[in-house]
SERO-4910 file (N, C-alpha, C, O; in steps of 0.05 Angstrom, whole numbers):
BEGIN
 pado doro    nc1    nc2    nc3   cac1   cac2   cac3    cc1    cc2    cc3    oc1    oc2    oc3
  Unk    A     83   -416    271     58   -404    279     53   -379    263     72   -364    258
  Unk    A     25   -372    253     26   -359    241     -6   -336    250    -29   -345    251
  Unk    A      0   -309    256    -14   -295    257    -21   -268    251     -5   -259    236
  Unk    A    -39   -252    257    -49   -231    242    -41   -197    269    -37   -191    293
  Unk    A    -42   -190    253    -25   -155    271    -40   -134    274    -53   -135    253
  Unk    A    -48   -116    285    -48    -90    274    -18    -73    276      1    -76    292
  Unk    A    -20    -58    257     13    -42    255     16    -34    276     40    -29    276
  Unk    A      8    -28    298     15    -19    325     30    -39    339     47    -35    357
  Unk    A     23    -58    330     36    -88    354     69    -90    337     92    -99    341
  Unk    A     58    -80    321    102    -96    312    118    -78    294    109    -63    278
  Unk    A    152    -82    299    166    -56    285    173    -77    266    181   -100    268
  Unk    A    165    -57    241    177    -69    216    212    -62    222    221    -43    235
  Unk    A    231    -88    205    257    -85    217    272    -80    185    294    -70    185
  Unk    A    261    -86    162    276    -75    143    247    -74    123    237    -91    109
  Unk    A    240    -49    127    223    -37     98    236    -24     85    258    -13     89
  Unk    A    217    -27     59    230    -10     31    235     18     47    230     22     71
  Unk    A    244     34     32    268     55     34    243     82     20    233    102     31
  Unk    A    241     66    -16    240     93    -36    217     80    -51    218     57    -58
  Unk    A    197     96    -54    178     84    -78    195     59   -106    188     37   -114
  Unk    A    217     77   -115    230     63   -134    242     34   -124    248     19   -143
  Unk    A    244     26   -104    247      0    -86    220    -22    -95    220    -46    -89
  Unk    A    201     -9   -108    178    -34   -104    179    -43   -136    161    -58   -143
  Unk    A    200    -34   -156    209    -49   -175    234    -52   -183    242    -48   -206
  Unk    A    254    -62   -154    273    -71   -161    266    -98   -150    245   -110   -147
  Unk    A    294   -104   -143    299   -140   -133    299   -141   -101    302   -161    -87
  Unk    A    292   -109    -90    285   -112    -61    254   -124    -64    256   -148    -61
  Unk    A    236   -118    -68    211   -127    -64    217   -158    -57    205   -166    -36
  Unk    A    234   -178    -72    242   -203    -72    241   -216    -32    228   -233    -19
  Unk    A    261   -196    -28    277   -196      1    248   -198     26    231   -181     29
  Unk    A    250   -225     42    232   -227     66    231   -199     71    252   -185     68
  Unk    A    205   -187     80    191   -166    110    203   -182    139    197   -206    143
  Unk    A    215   -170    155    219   -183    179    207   -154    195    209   -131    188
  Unk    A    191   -165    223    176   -160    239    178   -171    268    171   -193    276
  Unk    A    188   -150    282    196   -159    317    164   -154    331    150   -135    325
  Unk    A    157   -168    345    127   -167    367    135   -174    383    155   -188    385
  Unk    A    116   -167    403    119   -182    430    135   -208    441    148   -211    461
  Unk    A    127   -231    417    136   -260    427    159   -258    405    170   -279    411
  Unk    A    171   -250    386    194   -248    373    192   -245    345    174   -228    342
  Unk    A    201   -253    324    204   -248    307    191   -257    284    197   -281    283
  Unk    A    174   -251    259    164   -255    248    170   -252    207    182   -233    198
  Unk    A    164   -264    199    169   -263    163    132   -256    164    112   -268    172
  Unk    A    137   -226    150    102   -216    135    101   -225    112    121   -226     97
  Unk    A     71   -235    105     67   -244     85     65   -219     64     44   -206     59
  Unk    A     88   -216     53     89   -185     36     65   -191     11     46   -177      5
  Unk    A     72   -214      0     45   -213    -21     25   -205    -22     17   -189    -38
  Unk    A      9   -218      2    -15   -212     14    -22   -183     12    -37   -171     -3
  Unk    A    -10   -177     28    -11   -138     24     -6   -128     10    -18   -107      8
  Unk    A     13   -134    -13     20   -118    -33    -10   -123    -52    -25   -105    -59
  Unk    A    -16   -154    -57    -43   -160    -77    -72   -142    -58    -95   -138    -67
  Unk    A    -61   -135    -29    -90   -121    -22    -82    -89    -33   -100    -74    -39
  Unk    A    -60    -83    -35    -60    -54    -42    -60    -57    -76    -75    -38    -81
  Unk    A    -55    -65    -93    -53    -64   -119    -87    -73   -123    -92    -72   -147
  Unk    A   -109    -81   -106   -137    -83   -116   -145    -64   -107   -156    -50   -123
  Unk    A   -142    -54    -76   -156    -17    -76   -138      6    -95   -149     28    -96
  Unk    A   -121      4   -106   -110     18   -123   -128     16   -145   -136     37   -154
  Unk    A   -136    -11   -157   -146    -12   -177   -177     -7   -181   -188     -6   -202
  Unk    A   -188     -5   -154   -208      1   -149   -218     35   -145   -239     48   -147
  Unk    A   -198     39   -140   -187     75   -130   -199     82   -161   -222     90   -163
  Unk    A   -180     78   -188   -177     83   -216   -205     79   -224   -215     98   -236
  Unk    A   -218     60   -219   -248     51   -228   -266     69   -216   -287     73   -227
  Unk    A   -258     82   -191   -280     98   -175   -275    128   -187   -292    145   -191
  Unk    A   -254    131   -191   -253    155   -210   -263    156   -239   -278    174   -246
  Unk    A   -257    140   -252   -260    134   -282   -294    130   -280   -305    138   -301
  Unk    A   -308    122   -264   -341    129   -261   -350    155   -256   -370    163   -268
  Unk    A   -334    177   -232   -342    196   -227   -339    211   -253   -355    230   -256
  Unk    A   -320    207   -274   -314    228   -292   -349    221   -314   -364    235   -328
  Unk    A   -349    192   -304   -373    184   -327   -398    195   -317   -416    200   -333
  Unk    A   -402    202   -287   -428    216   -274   -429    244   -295   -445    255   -310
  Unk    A   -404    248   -287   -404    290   -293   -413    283   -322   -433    295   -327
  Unk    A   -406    270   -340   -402    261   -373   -441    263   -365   -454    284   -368
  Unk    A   -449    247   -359   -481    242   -357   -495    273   -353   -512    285   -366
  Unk    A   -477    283   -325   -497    309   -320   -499    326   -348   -516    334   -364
  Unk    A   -479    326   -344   -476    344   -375   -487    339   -395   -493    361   -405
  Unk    A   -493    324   -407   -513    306   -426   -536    315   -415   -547    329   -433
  Unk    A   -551    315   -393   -579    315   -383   -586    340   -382   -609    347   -389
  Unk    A   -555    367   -367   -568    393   -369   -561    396   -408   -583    401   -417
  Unk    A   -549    395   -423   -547    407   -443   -572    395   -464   -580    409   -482
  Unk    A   -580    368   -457   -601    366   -467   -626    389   -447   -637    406   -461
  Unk    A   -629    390   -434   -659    401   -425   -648    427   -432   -664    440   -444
  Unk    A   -624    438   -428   -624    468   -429   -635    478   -473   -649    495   -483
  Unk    A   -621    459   -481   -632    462   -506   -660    455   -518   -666    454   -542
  Unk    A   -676    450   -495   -703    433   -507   -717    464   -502   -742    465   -502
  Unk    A   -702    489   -499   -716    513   -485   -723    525   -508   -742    541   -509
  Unk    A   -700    516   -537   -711    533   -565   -727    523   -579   -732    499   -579
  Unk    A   -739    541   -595   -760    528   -617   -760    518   -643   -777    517   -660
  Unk    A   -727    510   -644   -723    500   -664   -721    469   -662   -712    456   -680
  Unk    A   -731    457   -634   -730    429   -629   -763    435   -634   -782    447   -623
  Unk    A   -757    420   -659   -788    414   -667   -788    381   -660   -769    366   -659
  Unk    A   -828    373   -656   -832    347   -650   -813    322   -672   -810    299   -664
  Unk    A   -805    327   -688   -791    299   -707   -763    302   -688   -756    279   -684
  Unk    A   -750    316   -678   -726    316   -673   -727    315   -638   -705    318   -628
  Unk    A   -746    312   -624   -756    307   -601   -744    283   -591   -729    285   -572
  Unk    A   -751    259   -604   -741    234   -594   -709    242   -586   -697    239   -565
  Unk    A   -701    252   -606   -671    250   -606   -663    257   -586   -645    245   -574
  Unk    A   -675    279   -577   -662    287   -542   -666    277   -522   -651    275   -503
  Unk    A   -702    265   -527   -706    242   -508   -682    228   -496   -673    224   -473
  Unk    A   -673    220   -524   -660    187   -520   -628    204   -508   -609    190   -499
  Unk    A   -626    230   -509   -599    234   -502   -604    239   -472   -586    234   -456
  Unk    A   -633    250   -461   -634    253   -437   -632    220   -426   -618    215   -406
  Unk    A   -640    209   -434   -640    175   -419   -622    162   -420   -618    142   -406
  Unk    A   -598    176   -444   -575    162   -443   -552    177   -422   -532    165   -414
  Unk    A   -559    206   -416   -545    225   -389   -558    217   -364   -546    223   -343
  Unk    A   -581    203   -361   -593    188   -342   -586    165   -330   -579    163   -306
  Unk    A   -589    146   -348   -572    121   -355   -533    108   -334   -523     90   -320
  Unk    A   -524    142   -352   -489    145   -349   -497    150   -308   -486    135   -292
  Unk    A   -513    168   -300   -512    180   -271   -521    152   -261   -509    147   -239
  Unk    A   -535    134   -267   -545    117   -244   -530     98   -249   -527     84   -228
  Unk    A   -517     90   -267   -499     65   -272   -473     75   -262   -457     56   -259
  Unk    A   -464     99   -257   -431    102   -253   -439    107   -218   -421    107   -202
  Unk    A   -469    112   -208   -471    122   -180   -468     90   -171   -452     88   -152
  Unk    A   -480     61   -179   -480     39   -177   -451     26   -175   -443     11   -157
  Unk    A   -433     38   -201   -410     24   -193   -401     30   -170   -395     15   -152
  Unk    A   -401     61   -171   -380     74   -152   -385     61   -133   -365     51   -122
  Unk    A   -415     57   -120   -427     48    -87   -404     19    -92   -382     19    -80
  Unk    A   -408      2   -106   -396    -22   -106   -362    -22   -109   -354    -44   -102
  Unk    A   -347     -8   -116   -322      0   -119   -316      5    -86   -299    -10    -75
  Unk    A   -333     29    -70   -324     45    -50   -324     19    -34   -302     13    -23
  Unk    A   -347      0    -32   -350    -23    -19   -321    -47    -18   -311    -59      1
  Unk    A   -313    -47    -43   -291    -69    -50   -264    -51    -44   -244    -62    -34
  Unk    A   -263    -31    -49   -238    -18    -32   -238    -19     -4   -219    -29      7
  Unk    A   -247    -14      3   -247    -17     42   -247    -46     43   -234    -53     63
  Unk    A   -255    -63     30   -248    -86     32   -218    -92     30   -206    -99     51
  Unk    A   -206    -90     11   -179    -91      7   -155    -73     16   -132    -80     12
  Unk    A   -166    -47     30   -157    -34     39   -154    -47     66   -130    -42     71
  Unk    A   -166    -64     90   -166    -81    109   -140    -91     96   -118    -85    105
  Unk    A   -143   -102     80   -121   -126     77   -103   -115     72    -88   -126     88
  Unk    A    -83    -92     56    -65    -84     46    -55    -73     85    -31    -71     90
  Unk    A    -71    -68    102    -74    -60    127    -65    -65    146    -58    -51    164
  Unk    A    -66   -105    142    -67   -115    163    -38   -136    160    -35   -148    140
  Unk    A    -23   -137    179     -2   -153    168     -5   -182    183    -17   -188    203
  Unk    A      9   -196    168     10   -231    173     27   -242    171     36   -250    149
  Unk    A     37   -247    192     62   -263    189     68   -292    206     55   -302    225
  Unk    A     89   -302    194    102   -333    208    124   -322    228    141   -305    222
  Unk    A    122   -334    251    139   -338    268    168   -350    261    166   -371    248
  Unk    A    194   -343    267    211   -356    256    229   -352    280    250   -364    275
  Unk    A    230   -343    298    245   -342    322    237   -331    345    240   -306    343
  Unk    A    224   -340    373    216   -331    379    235   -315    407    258   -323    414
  Unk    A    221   -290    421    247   -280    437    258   -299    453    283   -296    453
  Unk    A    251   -319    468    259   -340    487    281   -359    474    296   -370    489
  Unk    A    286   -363    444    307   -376    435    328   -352    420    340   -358    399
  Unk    A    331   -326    431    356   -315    409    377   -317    436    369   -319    459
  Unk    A    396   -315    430    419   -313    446    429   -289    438    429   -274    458
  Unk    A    437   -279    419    446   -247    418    439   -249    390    433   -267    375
  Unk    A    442   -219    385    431   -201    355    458   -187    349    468   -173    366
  Unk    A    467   -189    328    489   -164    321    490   -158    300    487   -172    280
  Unk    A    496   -129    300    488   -113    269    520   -116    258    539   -110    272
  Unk    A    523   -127    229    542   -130    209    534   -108    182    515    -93    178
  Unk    A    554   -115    168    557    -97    135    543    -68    137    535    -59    115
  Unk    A    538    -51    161    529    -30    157    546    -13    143    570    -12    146
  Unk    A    529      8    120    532     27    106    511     47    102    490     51    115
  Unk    A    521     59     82    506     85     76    493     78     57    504     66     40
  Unk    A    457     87     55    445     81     28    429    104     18    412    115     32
  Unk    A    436    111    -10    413    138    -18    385    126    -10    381    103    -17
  Unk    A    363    143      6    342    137      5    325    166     -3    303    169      6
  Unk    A    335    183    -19    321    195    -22    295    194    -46    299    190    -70
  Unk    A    277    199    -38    252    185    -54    230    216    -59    210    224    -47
  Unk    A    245    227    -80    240    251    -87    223    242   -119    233    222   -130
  Unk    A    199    254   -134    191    241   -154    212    238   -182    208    224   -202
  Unk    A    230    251   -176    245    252   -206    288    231   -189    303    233   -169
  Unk    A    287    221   -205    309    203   -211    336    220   -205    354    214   -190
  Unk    A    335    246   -224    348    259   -222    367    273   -194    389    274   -183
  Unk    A    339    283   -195    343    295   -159    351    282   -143    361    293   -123
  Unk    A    348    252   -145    359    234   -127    380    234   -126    392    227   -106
  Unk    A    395    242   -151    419    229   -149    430    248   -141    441    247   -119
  Unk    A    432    271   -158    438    297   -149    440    303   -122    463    310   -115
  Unk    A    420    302   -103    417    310    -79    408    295    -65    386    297    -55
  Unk    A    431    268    -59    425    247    -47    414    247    -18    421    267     -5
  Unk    A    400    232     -5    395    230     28    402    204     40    390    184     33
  Unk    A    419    204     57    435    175     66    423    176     89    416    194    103
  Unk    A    421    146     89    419    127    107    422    103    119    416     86    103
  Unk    A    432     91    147    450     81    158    429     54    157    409     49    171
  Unk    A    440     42    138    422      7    130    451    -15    138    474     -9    132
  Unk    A    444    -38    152    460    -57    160    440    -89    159    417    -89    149
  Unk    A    451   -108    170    449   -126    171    442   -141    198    463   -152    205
  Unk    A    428   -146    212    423   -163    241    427   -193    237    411   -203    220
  Unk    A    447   -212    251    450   -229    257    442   -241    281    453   -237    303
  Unk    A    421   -259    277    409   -270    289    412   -310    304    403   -332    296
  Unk    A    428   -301    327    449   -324    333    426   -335    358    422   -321    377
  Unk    A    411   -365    353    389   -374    376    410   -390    395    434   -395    396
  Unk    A    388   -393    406    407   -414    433    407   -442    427    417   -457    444
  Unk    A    394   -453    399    403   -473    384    421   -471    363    420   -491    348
  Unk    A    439   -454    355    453   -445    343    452   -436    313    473   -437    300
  Unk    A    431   -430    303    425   -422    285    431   -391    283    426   -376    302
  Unk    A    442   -383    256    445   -359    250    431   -351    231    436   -356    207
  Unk    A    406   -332    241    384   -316    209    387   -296    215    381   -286    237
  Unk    A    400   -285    189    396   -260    181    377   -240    164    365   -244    143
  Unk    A    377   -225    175    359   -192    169    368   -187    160    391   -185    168
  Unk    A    362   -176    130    387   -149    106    369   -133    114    348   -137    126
  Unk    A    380   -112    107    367    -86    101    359    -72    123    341    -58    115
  Unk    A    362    -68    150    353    -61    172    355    -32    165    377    -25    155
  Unk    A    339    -16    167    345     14    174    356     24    199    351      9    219
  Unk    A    375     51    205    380     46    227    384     28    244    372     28    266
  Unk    A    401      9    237    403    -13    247    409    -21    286    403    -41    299
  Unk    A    421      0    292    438      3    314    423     15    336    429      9    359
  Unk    A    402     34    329    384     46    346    357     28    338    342     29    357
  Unk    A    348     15    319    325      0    318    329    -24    342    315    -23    362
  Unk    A    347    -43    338    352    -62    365    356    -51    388    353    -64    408
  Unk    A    366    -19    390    365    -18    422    323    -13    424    307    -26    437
  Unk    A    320      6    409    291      6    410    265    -22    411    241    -22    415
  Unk    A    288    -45    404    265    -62    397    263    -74    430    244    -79    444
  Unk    A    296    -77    438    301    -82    469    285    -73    486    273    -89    502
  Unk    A    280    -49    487    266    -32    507    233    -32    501    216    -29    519
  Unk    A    226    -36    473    191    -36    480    190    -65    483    167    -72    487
  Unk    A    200    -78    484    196   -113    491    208   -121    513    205   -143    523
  Unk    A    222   -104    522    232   -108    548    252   -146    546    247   -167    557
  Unk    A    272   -138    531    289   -158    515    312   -152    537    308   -133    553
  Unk    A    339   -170    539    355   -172    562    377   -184    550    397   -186    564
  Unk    A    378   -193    526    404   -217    512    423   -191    503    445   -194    492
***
């Protein structure tokens, strides 16, 4: 079964850590997601291709505004110079055509932008909204238990360096997931592994 969220309805159970996580071999690794009726795989693609088009839309809506200011500027520096008298009529056109071309830049980059701002909130929904498949629901787990916990740098400071330098740990494990048909799926990467399942117990009001 497969359905749609707002981030309020479900705890993500192993998200990325560190910006530098969204180009390693974690990006690879299922999103798992506990809700109400149990457990879910997010369709990470989906979101990731909705945030990499308002991103790219973000870049376009800037890269126009710089082309507005480019226009104003063109339009006052042409009129402010049409004030001397050394713009005689032969050399007239020429400013014309620079005022229509600073004219031109303001209505065509005010056009994209309207259409940019439009297609980002579009994709912004979607990078927003999560979607996922059902893969166990609470009525079939028999117990959960956290394995291979350790310590992981997550510190996500902009420079590499500093990371390493002045690491920040955190307690990442594994949830095994044992149904009452005897299947065992597992969760990598849980944060807090040990206080997330008592937490997931208690807003779901869980009993195994």
């Amino acid at each position: 079964m497969t359905r749609k969220f707002s981030r309020k309805e479900v705890i993500i159970l192993n998200p990325l850590q560190t910006r530098y996580q969204l180009i390693s071999t974690r990006v690879f690794v299922p999103l798992y997601a506990a809700a109400i009726d149990g457990i879910y795989v997010i369709n990470r693609r989906k979101r990731l291709g909705g945030f990499v088009a308002t991103l790219g839309k973000t870049l376009g809506i800037i890269f126009f505004v710089f082309a507005a200011v480019a226009g104003i500027l063109i339009v006052v520096f042409t009129m402010f110079s049409l004030r001397y008298s050394y713009v005689s009529p032969p050399y007239l056109g020429v400013y014309i055509i620079g005022v229509l071309i600073g004219v031109g830049l303001i209505a065509g980059s005010v056009y994209a932008i309207t259409k940019l701002v439009k297609a980002a909130r579009k994709f912004g929904r979607i990078a927003n909204t999560l979607e996922g498949e059902l893969i166990v629901p609470w009525n079939s787990v028999k117990t959960i238990t956290v394995m291979n916990v350790r310590q992981e740098n997550v510190a996500n400071r902009p420079s590499l360096i500093l990371n390493t330098i002045s690491p920040t740990y955190k307690e990442i494990g594994d949830w095994h997931v044992l149904t009452t048909d005897g299947r065992d799926i597992t969760i990598p990467f849980v944060d807090d592994p040990y206080n997330k399942l008592e937490y997931v117990k208690r807003r779901f009001g869980l009993n195994f």
